[in-house]
N, C-alpha and C positions, 0 to 999 in steps of 0.2 A: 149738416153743419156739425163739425168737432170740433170740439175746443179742449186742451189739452193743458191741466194746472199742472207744474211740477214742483213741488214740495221738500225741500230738505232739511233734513235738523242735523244740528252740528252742536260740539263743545266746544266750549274756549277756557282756559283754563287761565287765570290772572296770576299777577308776577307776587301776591300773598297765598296762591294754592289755591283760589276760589273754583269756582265752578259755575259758569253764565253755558245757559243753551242761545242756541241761534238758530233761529228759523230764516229760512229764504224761500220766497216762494216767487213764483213769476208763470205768464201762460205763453204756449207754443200756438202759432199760428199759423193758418192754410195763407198760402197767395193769397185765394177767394176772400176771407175773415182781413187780412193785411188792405185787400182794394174797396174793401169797404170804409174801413173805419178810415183811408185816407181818402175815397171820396166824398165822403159827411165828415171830415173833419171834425173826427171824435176823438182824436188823443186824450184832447182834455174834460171829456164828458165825466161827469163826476157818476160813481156807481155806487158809490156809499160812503155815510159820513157815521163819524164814531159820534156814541153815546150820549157823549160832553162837549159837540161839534168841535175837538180839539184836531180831527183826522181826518182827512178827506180820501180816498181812493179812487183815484181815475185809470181810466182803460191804460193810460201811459202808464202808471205806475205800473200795472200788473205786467203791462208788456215789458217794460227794461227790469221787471223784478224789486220786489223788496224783501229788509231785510230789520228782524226784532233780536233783540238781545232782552233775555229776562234771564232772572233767577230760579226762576219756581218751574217747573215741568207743566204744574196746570192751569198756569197763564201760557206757556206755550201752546198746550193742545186747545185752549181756549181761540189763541191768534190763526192756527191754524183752520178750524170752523171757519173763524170770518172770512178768511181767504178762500175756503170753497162756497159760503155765502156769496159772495161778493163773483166770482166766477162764475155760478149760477146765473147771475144778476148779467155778469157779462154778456154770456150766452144769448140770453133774452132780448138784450140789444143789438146784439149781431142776427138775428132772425129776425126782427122788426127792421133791419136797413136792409136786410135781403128783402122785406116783402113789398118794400115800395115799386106803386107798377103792377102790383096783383089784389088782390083778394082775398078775403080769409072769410071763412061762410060757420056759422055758429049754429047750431041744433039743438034747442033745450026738448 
């Protein structure tokens, strides 16, 4: 199983000269990873929620992409972390609906 986050930072430059960064990030997906999450109807599975539960992130979000506008570079690099957190997190659930039907055997 691959899962593939793709990550871009951009400038936006405001009509006073400012300077906001843009991050957008979103993941790329097999058939296999696509036939799962529409046979368990996981669009909307929540895969992490912010801090101050003001944010939620579902597998949909990641798939149609999202996208932050800040000011500061190290709230940027900050949003991007979560977003490989959170892809992380994705993964794990695409391997848990592939495993249904099998076994998974543990060795301490």
């Amino acid at each position: 199983m691959r899962l593939k986050l793709i990550i871009r930072r951009d400038q936006d430059v405001g009509l006073l000269g400012g300077i906001s960064f843009v991050l957008t990030a979103r993941v790329e997906l097999t058939s296999e990873e696509e036939a799962l999450i529409k046979k368990y109807k996981a669009h909307r599975a929540v895969l992490f929620v912010g801090s101050n539960g003001n944010r939620e992130y579902t597998i949909e979000h990641l798939v149609t992409g999202v996208r932050d506008k800040c000011k500061d570079i190290s709230v940027l690099l900050a949003n991007e972390e979560l977003y490989k957190e959170v892809a992380a997190r994705f993964k794990i659930f695409l391997e848990v609906m592939q495993s249904f039907g099998g076994e998974e055997v543990i060795e301490f």
